[in-house]
C-alpha positions as CSV (number, residue, x, y, z in Angstrom):
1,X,-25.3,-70.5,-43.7
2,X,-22.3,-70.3,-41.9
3,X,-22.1,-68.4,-38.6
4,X,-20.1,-65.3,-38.5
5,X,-17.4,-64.4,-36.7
6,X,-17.5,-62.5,-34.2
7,X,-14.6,-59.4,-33.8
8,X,-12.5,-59.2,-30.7
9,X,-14.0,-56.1,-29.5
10,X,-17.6,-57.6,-29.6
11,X,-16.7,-60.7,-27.5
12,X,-15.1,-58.1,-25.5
13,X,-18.0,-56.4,-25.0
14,X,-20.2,-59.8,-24.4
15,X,-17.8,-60.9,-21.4
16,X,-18.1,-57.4,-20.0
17,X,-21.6,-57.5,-19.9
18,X,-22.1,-61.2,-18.7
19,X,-19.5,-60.4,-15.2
20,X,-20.9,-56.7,-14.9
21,X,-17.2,-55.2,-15.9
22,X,-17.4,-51.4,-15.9
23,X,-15.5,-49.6,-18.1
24,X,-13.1,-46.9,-17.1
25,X,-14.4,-43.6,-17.6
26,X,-12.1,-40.4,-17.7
27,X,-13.6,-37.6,-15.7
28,X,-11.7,-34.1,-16.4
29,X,-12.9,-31.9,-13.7
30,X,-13.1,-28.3,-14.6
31,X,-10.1,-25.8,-13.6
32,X,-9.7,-22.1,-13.3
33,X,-7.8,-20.8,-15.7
34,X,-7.8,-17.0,-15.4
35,X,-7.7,-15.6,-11.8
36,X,-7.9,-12.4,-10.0
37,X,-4.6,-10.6,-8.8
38,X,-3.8,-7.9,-6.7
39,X,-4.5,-4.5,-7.7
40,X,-3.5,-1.1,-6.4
41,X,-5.0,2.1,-7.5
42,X,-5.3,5.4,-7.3
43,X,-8.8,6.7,-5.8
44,X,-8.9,9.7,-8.8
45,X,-9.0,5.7,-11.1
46,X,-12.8,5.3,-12.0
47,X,-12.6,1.2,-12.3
48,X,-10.9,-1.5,-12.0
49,X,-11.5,-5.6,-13.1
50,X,-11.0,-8.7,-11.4
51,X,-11.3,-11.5,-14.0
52,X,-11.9,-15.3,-13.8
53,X,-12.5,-17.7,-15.7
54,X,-13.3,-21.5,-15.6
55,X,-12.2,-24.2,-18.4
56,X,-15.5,-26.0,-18.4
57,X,-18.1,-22.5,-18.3
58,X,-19.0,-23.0,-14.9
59,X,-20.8,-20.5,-13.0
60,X,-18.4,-19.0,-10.5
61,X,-18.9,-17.8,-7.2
62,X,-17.2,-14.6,-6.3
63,X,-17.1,-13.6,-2.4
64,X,-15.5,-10.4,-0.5
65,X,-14.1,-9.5,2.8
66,X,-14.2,-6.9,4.6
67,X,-10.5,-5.6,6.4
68,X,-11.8,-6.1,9.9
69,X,-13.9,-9.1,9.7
70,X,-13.1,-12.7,10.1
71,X,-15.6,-14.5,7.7
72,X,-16.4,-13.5,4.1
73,X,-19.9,-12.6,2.3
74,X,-21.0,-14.3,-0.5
75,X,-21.4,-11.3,-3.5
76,X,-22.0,-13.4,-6.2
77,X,-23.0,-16.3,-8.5
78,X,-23.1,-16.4,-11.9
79,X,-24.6,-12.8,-12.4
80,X,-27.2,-13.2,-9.3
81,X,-25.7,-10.9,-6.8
82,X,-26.1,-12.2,-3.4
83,X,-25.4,-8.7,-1.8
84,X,-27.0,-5.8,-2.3
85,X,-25.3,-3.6,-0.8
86,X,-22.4,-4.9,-3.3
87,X,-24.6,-3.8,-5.7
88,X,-23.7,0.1,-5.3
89,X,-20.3,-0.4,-6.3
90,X,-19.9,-3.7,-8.6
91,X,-21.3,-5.2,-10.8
92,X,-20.4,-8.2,-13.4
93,X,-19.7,-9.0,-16.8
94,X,-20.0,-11.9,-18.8
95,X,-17.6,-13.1,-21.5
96,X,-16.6,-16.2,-23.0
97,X,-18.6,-19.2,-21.3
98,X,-17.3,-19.4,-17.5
99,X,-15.8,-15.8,-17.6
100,X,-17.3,-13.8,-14.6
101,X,-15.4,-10.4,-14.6
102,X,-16.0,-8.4,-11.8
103,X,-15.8,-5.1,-12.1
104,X,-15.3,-3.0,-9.1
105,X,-16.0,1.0,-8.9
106,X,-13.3,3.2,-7.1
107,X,-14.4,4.2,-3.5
108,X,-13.5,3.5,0.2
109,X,-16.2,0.8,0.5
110,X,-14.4,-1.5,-2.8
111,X,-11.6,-1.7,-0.7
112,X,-11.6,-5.3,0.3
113,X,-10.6,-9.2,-0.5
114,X,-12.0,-10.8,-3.2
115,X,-12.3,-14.5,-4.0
116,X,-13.4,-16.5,-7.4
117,X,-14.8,-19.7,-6.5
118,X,-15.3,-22.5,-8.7
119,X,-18.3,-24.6,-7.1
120,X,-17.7,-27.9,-8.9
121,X,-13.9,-28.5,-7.6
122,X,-14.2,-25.3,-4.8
123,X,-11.3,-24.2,-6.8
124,X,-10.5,-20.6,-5.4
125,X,-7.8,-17.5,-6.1
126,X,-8.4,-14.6,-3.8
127,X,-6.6,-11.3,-4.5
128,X,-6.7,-7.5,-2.8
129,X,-7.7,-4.5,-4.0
130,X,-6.1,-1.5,-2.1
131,X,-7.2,2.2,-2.8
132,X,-3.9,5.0,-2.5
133,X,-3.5,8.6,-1.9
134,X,-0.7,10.7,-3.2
135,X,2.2,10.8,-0.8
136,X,3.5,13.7,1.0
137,X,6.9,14.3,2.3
138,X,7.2,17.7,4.3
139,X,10.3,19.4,6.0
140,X,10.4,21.2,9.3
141,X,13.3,22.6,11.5
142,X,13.7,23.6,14.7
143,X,16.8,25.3,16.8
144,X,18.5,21.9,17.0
145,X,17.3,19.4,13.9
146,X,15.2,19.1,10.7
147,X,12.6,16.9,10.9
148,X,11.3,15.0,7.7
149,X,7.9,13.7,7.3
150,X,6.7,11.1,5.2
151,X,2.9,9.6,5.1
152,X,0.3,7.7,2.5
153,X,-3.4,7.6,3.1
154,X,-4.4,4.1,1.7
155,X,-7.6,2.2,2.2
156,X,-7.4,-1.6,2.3
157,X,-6.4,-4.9,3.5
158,X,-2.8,-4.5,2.3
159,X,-0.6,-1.4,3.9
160,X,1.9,0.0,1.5
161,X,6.0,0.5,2.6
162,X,7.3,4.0,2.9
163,X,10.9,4.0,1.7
164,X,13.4,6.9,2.6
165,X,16.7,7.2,0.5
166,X,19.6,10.6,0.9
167,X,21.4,10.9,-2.3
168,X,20.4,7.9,-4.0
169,X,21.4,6.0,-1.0
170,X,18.4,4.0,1.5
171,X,17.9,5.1,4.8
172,X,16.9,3.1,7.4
173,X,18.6,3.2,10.7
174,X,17.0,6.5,12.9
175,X,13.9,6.3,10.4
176,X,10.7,6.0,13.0
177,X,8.0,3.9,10.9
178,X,4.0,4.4,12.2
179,X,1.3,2.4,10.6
180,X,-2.7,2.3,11.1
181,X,-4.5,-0.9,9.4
182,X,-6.5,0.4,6.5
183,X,-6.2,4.2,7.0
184,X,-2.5,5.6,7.1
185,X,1.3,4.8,6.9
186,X,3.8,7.2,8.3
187,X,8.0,7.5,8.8
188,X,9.7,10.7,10.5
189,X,13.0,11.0,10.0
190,X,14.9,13.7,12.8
191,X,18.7,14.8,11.6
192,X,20.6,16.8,13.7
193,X,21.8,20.4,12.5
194,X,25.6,19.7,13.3
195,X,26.6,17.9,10.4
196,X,26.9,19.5,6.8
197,X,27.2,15.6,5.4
198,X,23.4,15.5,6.2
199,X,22.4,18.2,3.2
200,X,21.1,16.8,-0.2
201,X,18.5,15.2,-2.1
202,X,15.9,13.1,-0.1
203,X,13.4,11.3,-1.4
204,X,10.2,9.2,-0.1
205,X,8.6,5.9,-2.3
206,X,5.7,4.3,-1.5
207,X,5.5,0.6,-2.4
208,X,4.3,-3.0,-2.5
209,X,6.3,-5.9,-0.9
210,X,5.3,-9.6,-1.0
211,X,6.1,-9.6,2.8
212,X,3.4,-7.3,3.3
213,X,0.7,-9.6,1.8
214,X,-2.2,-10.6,4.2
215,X,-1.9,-14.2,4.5
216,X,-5.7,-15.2,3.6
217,X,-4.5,-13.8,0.2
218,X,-3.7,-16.5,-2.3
219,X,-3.2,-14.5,-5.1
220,X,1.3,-13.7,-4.8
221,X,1.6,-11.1,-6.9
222,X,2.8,-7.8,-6.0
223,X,1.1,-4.6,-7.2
224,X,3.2,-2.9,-9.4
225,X,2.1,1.0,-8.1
226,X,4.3,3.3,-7.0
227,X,4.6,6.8,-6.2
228,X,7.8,8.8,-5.1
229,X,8.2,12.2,-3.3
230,X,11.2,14.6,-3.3
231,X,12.7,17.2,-0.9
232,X,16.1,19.2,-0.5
233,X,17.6,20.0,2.7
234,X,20.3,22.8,2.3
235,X,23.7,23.3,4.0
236,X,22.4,26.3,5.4
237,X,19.6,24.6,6.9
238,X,21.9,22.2,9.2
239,X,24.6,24.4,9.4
240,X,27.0,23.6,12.7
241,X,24.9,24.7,16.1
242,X,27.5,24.7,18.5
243,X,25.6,24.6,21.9
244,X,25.3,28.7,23.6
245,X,25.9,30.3,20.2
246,X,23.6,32.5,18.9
247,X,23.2,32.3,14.9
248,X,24.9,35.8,14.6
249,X,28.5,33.8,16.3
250,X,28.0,35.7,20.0
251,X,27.2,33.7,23.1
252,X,24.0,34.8,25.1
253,X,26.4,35.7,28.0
254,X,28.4,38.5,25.1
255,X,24.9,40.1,24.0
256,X,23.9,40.4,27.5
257,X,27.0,42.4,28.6
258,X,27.0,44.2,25.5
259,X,23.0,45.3,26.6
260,X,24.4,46.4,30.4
261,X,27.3,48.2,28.8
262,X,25.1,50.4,26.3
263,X,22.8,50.6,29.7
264,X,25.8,52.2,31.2
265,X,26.7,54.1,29.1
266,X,23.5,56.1,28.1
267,X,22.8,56.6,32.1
268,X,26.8,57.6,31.9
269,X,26.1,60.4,29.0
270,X,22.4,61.6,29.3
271,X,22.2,61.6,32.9
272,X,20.0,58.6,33.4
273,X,17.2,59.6,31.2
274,X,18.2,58.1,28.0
275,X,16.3,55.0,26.4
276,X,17.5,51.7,26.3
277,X,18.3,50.0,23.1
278,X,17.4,46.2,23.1
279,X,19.7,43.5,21.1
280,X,17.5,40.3,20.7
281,X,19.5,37.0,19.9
282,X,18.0,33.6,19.7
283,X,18.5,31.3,22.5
């Protein structure tokens, strides 16, 4: 009999072997393909979720940081929790292979940096989750301006921006802004009661800007929460205060000779033992 021939890919494979040839072999590494981004809520919201998700259903890592530390804890991997104290307010949930959704229960404490880790390529996407209060804008006046008042309670690594606009129009210049890390923002605004222009429609918006955005954050989205407050200062309210004239239009220096000449004149009629009638006028 004949030998047979042998195919191409069978000497092939005979060389290979005979010089110790290795083959290339494709490695795809895994990849995360769904990733946490940055939340902002309000604290009456019972929950919020932070998913993520590897390609290749690798048990992810999830970590969180505090806002006044440096280094961050290890919460998580897979569904072993790694923190207990983590454990009072998250917890996760399983989906598809490699989906570890976080899910992170409203209160001061939540308040931090999360990151998804994948361990195989340490692969990571952190984001923020910042906790708000409603805003309050407040009017006061005094003899010479209105003051307006403008502050957010927040809790988190990520401070909110306090926006003041008259009329539909931004206002920036003379606006005094004050902010504590993780506990309050704050803008006064003082206008003067001398110019009529100055009456109208203000408003106050809290918001997120990318600028704003702690730089160990990977995650560039913006949260999309907002919340606007409204006042009205009235004409009356900064009407012209021309400097030693009393709201009635007299000068103190008037009122007080007015007060000497009605002196005078009840001593003048009643013989001195008259009472004497006081005219008040603000100063």
């Amino acid at each position: 009999m004949l030998p047979r021939r042998m195919k191409g890919s069978e000497v092939l494979c005979i060389l290979l072997s005979i010089f110790s040839i290795p083959l290339p072999i494709n490695v795809v590494d895994s990849a995360l393909v769904e990733f946490p981004n940055n939340t902002a809520v309000t604290g009456t919201t019972d929950r919020t979720e932070f998913k993520c998700e590897s390609d290749e259903g690798i048990e992810l890592e999830w970590f969180m940081q505090a806002n006044d530390t440096v280094q961050r804890k290890p919460l998580s991997v897979g569904h072993d929790f790694k923190d207990e104290g983590a454990k009072t307010f998250s917890w996760i949930r399983n989906g598809a292979p490699g989906k570890f959704t976080l899910i992170l229960s409203i209160r001061d404490e939540s308040a931090q940096t999360y990151t998804c880790r994948d361990p195989d390529t340490n692969q990571e996407r952190s984001a923020e989750l910042i906790i708000m209060e409603p805003i309050r804008f407040e009017k006061d006046l005094n003899e010479s301006h209105v003051i307006l008042a403008c502050s957010v309670n927040f809790r988190g690594n990520w401070a909110p921006e306090l926006e003041l606009s008259h009329n539909g129009t931004s206002v920036v210049d003379g606006v005094d802004v004050f902010v504590v890390p993780n506990q309050n923002v704050s803008s006064t605004l003082v206008i003067p009661r001398h110019n009529s222009a100055c009456a109208g429609h203000y408003s106050c918006t809290t918001r997120f800007h990318l600028r704003g955005k702690p730089d160990r954050t990977t995650d560039n989205s913006v949260p999309s929460y907002m919340d606007t407050s409204t006042l009205t200062v009235h004409v009356e309210e900064i009407q012209e205060m021309h400097p030693g004239i009393t709201s009635d239009g007299n000068s103190p220096g008037s009122v007080i000779t007015i007060i000497i000449l009605s002196v005078v004149l009840v001593a003048v009629a009643g013989g001195g033992g008259g009472a004497t009638r006081i005219i008040a006028y603000k100063k």
